[in-house]
C-alpha positions in Angstrom: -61.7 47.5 -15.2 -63.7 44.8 -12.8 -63.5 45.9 -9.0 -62.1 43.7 -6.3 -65.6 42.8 -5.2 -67.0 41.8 -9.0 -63.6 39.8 -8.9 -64.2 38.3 -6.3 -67.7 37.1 -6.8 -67.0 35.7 -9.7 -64.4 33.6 -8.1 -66.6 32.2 -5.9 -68.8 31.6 -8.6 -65.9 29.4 -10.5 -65.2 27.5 -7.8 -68.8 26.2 -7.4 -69.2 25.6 -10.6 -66.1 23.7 -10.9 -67.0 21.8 -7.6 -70.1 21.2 -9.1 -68.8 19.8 -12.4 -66.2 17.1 -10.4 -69.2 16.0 -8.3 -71.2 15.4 -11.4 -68.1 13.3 -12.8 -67.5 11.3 -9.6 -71.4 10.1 -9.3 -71.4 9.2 -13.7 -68.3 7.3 -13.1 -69.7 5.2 -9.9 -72.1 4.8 -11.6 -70.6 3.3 -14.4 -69.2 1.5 -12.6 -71.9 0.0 -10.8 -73.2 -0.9 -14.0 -70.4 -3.3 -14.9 -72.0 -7.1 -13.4 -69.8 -8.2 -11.6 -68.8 -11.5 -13.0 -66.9 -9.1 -15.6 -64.8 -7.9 -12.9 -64.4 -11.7 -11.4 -63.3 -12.6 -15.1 -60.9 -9.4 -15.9 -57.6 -11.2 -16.7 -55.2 -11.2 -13.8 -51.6 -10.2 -14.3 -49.0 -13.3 -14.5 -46.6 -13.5 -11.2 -43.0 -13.4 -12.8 -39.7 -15.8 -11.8 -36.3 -14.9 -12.7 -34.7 -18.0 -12.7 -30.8 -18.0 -11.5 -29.0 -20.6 -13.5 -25.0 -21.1 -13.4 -23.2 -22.1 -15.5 -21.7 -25.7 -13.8 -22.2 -28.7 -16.0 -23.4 -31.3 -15.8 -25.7 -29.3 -13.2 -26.7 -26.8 -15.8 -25.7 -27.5 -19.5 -26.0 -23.4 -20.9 -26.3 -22.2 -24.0 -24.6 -18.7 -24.5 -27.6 -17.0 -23.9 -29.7 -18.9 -21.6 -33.8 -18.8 -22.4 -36.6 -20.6 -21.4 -36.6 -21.9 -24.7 -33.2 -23.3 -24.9 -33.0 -25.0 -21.5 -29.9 -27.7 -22.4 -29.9 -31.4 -21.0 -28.3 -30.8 -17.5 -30.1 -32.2 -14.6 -31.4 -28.9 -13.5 -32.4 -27.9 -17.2 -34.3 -30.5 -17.6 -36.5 -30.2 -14.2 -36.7 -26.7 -14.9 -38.3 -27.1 -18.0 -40.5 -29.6 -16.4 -41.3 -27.2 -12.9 -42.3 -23.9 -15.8 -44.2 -26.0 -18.2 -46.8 -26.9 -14.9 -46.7 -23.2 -13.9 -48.4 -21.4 -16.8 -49.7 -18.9 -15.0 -46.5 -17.5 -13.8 -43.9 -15.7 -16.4 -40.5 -17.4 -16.4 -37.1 -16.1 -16.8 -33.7 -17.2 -17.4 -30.8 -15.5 -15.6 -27.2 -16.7 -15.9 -25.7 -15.3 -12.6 -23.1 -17.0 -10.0 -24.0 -17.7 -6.1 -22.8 -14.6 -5.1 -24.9 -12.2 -7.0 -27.6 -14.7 -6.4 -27.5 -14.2 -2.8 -27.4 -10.3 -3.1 -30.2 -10.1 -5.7 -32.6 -12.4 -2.9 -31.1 -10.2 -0.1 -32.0 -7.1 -1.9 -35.8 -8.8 -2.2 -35.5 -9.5 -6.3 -38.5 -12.2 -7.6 -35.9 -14.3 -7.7 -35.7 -18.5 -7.6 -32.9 -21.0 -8.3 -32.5 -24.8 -8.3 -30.6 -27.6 -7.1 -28.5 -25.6 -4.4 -27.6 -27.1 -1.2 -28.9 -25.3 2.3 -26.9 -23.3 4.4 -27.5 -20.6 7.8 -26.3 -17.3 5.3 -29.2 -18.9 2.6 -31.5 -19.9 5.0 -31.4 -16.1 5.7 -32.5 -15.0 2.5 -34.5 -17.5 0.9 -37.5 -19.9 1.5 -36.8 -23.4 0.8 -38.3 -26.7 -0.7 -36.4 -30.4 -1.6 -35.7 -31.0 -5.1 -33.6 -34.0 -4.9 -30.2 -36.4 -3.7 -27.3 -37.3 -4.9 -24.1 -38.9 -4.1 -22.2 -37.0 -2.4 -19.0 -34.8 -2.6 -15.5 -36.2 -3.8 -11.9 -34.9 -3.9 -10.8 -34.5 -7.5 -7.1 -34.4 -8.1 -4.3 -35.3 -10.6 -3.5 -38.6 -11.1 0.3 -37.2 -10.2 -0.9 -35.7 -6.8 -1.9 -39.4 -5.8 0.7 -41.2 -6.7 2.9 -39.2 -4.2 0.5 -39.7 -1.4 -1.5 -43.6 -2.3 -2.7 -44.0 1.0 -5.5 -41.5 -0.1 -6.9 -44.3 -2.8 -9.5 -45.2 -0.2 -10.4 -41.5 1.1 -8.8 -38.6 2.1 -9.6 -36.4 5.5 -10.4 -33.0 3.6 -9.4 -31.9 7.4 -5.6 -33.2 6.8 -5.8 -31.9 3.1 -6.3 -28.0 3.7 -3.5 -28.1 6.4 -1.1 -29.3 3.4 1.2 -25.7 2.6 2.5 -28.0 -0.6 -0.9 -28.9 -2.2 -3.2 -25.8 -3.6 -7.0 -26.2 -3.8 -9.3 -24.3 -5.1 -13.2 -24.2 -5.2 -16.2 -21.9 -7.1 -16.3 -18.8 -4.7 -19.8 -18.5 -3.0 -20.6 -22.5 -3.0 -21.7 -24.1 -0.2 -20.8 -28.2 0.3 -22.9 -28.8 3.1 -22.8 -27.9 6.5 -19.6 -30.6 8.4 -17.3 -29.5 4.9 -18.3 -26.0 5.3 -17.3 -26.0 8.8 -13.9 -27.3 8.2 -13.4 -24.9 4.6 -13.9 -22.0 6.8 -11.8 -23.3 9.5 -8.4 -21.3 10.9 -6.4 -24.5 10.1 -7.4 -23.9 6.4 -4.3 -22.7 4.1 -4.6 -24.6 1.1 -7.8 -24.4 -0.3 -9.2 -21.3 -1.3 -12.3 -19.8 -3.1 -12.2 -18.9 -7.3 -15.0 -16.5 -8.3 -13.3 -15.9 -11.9 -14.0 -20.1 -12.8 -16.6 -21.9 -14.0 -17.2 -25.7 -12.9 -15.7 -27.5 -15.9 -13.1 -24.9 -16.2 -11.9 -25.3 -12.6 -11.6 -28.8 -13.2 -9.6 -27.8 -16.2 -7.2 -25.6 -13.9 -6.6 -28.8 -12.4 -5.6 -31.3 -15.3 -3.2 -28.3 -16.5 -1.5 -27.7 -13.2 -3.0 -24.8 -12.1 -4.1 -26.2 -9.1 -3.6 -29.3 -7.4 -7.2 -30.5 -6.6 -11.0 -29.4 -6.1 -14.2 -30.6 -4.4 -17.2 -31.7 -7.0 -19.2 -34.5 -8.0 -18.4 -37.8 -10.0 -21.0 -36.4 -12.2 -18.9 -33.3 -13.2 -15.8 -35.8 -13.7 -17.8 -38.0 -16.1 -19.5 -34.9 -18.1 -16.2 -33.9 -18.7 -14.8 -37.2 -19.5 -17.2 -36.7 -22.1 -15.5 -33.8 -24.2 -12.2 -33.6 -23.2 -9.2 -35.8 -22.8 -7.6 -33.8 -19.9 -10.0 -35.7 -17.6 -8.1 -38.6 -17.8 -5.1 -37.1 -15.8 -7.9 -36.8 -13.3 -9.1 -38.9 -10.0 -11.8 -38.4 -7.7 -11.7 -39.7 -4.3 -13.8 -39.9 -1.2 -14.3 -37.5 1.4 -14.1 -39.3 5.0 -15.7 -36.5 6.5 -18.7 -36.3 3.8 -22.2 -38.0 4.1 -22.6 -40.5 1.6 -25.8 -38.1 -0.3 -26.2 -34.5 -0.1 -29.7 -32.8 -1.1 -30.3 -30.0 -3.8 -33.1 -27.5 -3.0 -35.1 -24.8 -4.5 -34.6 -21.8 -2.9 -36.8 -18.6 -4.0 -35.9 -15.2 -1.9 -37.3 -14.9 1.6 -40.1 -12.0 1.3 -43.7 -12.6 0.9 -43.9 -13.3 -2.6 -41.0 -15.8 -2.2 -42.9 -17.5 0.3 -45.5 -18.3 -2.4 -43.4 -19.0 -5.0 -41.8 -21.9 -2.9 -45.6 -23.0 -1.7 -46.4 -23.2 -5.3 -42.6 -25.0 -6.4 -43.8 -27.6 -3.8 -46.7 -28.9 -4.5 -45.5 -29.4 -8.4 -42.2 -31.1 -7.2 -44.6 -33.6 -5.4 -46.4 -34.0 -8.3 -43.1 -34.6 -10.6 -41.5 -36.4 -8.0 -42.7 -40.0 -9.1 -42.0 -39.9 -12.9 -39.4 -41.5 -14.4 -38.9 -38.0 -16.3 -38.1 -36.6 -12.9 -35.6 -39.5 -11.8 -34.3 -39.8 -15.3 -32.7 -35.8 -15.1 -30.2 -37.2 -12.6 -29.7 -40.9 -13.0 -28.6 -39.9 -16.8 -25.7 -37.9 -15.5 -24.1 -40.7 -12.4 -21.5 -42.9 -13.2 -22.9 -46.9 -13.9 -21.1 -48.0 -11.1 -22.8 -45.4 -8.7 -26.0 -45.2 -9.9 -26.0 -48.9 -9.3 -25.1 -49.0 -6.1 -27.0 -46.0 -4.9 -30.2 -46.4 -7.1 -32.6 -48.1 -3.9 -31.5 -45.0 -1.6 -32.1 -42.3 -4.2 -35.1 -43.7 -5.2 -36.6 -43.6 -1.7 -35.9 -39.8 -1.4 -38.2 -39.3 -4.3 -40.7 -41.9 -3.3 -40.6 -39.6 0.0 -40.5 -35.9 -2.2 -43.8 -38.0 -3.9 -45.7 -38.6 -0.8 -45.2 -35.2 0.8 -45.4 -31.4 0.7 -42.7 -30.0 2.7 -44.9 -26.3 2.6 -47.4 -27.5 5.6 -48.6 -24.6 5.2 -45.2 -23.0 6.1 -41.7 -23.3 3.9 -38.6 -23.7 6.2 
């Protein structure tokens, strides 16, 4: 049996060597590493910066297949600028989320890599995301039964959305989570509001659906969604749309990617290839397919200064708002 002093040499003795032996590691591999030119290190492949792309499912806005890829973008107008805005960024990886506003807005507040497109700007999404212009369109309309306005035709030439959600008799309904800009917002979330009220279990073309069957009584969208579902369905033609006489006459779609650091170079990035994009007819084409003749014609010189000004400009200089 070993005493406590050969033990404990020979301890001491371990640890040196084994000191020894990681010392002896630590100078082969700098040097190793030393060894390596460094050009090779310049030229190691970097890792590509990933994008999950939000999409929802509100046609003619997005046109979805059941499982959304970055391979099966449909025609909407957002699918097709999509596919444009991820062909010029290569070097990032791309995917394709079906999600509502809602979880949207949580997955940016939570920090997720996270982008989507064609959204309007509001205060809570100003908080949460960086933003960029993508592009205008006509803006917002009441759409109703034919029914509803022949009990009330003084609305044929615009109705006050402010007189409307007072109305006990009429009920409204609109996609939970979506924002209409900031003087329809105002008045939505107003106390004198009883009639119109937020649906997070619909789809666009479904709420419009609820409408033609008498489920509700009216919505707010775009001329756009009327005519994609005049389209594929005869119930749109129980179905009017009507000015707003509180509503500009355009409202702007935006990119929005979530408000950290990355986000902040995601939108940089967004920006300078939606200036590029900006002046094709490609570009243009992914809206003016999708307006009615009628407005297309008499809104074509306004919209097409907004993307001779998206053309001209980068709105990341060298911050996005």
């Amino acid at each position: 049996m070993l005493s406590g002093d050969v033990l404990q040499d020979t301890g001491e003795m371990i640890r040196t060597w084994a000191l020894r032996l990681y010392r002896s590691a630590g100078y082969v591999l700098a040097a190793a590493m030393l060894a390596v030119p460094h050009d090779a290190w310049a030229d190691a492949p970097k890792q590509p910066e990933h994008i999950t792309w939000a999409v929802l499912d509100l046609p003619p806005v997005y046109i979805l297949a059941d499982e959304p890829s970055v391979e099966n973008l449909g025609e909407g107008v957002s699918d097709r600028i999509l596919r444009m805005v991820i062909q010029a960024m290569p070097d990032y990886e791309h995917q394709i989320v079906r999600m509502n506003l809602p979880r949207a807005l949580l997955e940016m507040r939570n920090g997720a890599p996270l982008c989507m497109m064609n959204v309007q700007r509001s205060p809570e999404r100003d908080a949460v995301s960086y933003s960029t212009p993508l592009l205008m369109a006509p803006s917002l309309s009441i759409v109703l039964r034919d029914d509803v306005l022949r009990s009330h035709p003084g609305w044929r030439d615009g109705v006050s959305l402010h007189d409307l959600i007072r109305d006990r008799a009429l009920h409204g309904i609109y996609l939970a989570g979506r924002s209409f800009g900031p003087a329809l917002d105002a008045i939505i979330q107003s106390q004198d509001n009883v009639g119109l009220k937020p649906n997070s279990g619909a789809t666009g073309a479904n709420l419009l659906k609820m409408i033609a069957i008498g489920r509700a009584d009216y919505s707010l969208d775009y001329p756009a969604m009327l005519a994609y579902l005049s389209r594929g369905s005869d119930l749109s033609r129980h179905l009017v749309s009507l000015p707003i006489t509180e509503s500009p006459p355009f409202v702007e779609g935006h990119v929005l990617c979530t408000r950290n650091a990355w986000g902040q170079a995601a939108v940089r990035r967004i920006d300078g290839v939606l200036h590029d994009l900006a002046g094709t007819k490609d570009y243009r084409e992914a809206l003016y397919r999708w307006l009615p003749a009628d407005e297309l014609r008499r809104d074509r010189k306004a919209l097409d200064r907004f993307f001779d000004q998206r053309a001209s400009k980068l709105y990341c200089s060298p911050d996005c708002p």
